[in-house]
N, C-alpha and C positions, 0 to 999 in steps of 0.2 A: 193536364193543366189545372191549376186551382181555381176553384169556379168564384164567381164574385159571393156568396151565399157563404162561400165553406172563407173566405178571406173576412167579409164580415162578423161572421160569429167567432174568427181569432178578434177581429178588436175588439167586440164587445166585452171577451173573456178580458184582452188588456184593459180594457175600461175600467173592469172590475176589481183590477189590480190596482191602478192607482189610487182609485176614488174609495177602496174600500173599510177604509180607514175613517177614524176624527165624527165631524156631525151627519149622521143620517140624510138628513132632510138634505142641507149644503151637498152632500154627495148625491142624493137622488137626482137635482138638479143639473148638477156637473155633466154625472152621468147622460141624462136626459139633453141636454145641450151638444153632448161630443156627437150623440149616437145621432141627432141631429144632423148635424154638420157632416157624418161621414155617408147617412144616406142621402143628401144631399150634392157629394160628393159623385155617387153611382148612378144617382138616378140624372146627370149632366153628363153622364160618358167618359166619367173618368177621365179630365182634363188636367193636365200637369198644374199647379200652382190654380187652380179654381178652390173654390171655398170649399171646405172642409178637406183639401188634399194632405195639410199639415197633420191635422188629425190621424187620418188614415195613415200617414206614411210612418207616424210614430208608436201606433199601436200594432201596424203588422212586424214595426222593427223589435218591439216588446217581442211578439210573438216568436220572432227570428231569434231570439237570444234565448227566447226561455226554450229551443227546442231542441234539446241535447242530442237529438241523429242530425237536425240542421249543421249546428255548431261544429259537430264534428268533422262533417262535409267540409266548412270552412277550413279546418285545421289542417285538412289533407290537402286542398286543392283539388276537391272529387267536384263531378259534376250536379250543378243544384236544382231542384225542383225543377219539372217545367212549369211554367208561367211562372214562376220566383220574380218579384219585384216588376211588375210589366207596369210600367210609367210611373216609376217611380226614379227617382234621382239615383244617382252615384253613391250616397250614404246608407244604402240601404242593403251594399255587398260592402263599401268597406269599413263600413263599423263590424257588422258579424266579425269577420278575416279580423280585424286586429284582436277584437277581444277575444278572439278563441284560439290567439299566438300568444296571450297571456300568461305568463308560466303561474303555476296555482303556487300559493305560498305568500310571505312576507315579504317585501322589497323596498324601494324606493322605486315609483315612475312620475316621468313629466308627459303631461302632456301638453304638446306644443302646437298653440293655435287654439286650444280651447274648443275640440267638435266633444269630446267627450263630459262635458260640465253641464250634467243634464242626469236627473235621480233616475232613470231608464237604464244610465251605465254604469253610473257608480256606486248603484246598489246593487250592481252582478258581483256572484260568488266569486268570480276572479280577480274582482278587483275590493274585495271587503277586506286582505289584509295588505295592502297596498300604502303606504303612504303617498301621498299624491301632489305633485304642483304643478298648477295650472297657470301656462305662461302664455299671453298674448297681448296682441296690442290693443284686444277690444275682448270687452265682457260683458257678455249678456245678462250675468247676473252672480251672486256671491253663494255658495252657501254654507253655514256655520256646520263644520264638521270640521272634529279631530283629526282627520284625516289629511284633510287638506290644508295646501297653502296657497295661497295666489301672485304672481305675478305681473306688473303689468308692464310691458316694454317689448324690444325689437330683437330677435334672434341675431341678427348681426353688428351687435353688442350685448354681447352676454354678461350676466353680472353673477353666474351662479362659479361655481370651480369645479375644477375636472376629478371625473372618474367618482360619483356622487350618485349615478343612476344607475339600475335594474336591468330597467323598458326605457324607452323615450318611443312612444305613438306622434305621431304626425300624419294627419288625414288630412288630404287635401290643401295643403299651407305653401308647402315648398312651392306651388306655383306660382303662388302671389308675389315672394319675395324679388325685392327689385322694379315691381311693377305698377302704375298706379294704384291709390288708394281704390278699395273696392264702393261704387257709385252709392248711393242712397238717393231713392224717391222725393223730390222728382228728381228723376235720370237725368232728363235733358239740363236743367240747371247744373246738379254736379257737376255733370262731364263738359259743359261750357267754364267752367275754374280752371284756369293755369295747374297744370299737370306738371309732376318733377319729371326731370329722364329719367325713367328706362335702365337697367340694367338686366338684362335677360341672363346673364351668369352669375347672378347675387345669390344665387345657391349655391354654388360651390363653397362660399367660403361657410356659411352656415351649415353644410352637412358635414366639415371637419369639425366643427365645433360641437353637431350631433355626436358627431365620435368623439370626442375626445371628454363630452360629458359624460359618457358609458364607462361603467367600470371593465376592467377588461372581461369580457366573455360577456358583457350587455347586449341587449337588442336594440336595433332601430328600427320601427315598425311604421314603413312610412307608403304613403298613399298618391298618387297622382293623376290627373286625367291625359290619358294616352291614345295617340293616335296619328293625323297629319299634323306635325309641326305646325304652329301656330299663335303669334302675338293677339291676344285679347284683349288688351290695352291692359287690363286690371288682373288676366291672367293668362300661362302661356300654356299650349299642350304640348306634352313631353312627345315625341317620337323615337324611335329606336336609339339612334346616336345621342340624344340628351338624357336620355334613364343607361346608356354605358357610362357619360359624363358624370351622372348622379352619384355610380354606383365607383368607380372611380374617385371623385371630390369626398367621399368619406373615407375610401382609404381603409376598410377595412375587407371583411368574407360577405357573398354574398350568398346567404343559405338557402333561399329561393325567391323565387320570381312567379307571380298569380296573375294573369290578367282574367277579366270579365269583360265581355261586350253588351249591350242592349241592343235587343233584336225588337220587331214589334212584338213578338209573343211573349218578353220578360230579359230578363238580365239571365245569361247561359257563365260558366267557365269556356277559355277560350286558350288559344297561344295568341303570343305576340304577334305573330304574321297573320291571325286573323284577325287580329286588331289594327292594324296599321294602316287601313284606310278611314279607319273610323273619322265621322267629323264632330267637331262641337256645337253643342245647341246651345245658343248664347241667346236666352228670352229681352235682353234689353235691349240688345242690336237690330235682332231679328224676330218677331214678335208671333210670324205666321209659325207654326209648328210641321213640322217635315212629319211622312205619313205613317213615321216608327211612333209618333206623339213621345219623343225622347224627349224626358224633360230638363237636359244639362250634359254630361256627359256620354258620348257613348259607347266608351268604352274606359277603365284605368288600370293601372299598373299596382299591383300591390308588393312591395319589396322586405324582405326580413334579409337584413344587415345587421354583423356582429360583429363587434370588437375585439381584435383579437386578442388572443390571454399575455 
């Protein structure tokens, strides 16, 4: 198991990565601030979403991508570190897994839902000759690069034309669609707002539209939280018969299938059927935390879908 000591001294190496640029002083601070926050983070027991958890989860994901025997684990579908990602969220197995299904090279990719818009990914070797566009219905933030383009709008009106993309990544999105807007603070206010209906099949028509924006022999590299069937209001978990539906409603090959569970001791590789009781930990519903300290998912589906030629 990786011990907290040997997990801290990856982020502070990731610290030094971001921060090690531009004004000294300004970065000594930064520095000084994160490293802050993330043993703040340890020395409270490692509490999903407690203060400095963002930190931590972004520098051991640094760490996760910069480690070419990691990565490559992702690529195969082999089994990952013990104690790998132990309370930490769902993005922390499938960011690695997409971007280490990245074919190296020149292309066109979208990515849809916008998890990847964030200098930790887009300034990995895989994705440096990439042209990029970034499509969602919410943006965190812009950044000026040749590379990129942004859009802002709904997958199930598409304004882009067919057979234009490489890759198309989609982490964690396809749950949402059809389903209430996702809540913002305060919670109980939002979620007292008049809600639209519901469409719990509004992915279907979107993951045809996934396909048919691939050029033929494209990937779809898409992500989902999997487990007992279930309405979250704001989002649903996919169960065995809705990830056939998925894989189906694109209409294309389906070249493999990863799931991951979160155990207490970290995020393992798993099969489906040992996934399939998994439950969701939904922090806004239910606020106690169950004694895995799962801090969202726990367990998802990772799918590489291809177009066929």
């Amino acid at each position: 198991m990786i011990s907290v000591d040997r997990a801290f001294s990856r982020v502070a190496r990731g610290m030094r990565r971001i921060f090690g640029g531009g004004n000294p002083v300004a970065n000594a601070l930064n520095l000084s601030a994160a490293l802050s926050q993330v043993e703040q983070y340890k020395s409270n027991g490692r509490i999903p979403w407690s203060p400095g958890y963002s930190k931590f989860k972004n520098l051991l994901m640094i760490e996760s991508l910069a480690d070419p025997a990691l990565m490559q684990t992702f690529r195969v579908g082999g089994a990952l570190p013990e104690g790998y990602g132990c309370r930490i969220d769902e993005r922390i197995v499938e960011c690695p897994w997409a971007i280490s299904r990245v074919r190296p090279g020149s292309g066109m990719l979208l990515d849809a839902g916008s998890v990847l818009n964030a200098p930790m990914f887009l300034d990995r070797p895989e994705l440096a000759h990439q042209k990029i566009i970034i499509y969602s219905l919410e943006m965190d933030s812009v950044r000026l690069d040749p590379r990129l383009s942004y859009l802002h709008g709904d997958f199930r009106e598409p304004v882009l034309r067919d057979a234009i993309f490489d890759t198309i990544v989609c982490i964690s999105t396809v749950e949402h669609i059809g389903m209430w807007p996702i809540p913002k603070p305060p919670y109980a206010e939002s979620l007292a707002k008049p809600q639209p209906e519901k469409d719990l099949l509004a992915y279907r028509g979107v993951m045809r539209t996934f396909h048919d924006l691939l050029k033929p022999g494209g990937r779809l590299l898409v992500t989902v939280p999997y487990g007992k069937p279930e309405d979250q209001d704001w989002l649903q978990i996919f169960g065995p018969t809705q990830i056939d539906d998925l894989i189906q409603s694109f209409g294309g090959m389906c070249e493999s299938q990863t799931y991951y569970r979160h155990l207490p001791e970290g995020w393992v590789t798993a099969s489906a059927a040992d996934c399939a009781d998994a439950e969701y930990f939904n922090i806004v519903k239910t606020p106690e935390f169950g004694p895995d300290l799962a801090a969202a998912a726990r367990a998802v589906a990772c799918l590489e879908l291809v177009r066929r030629s």
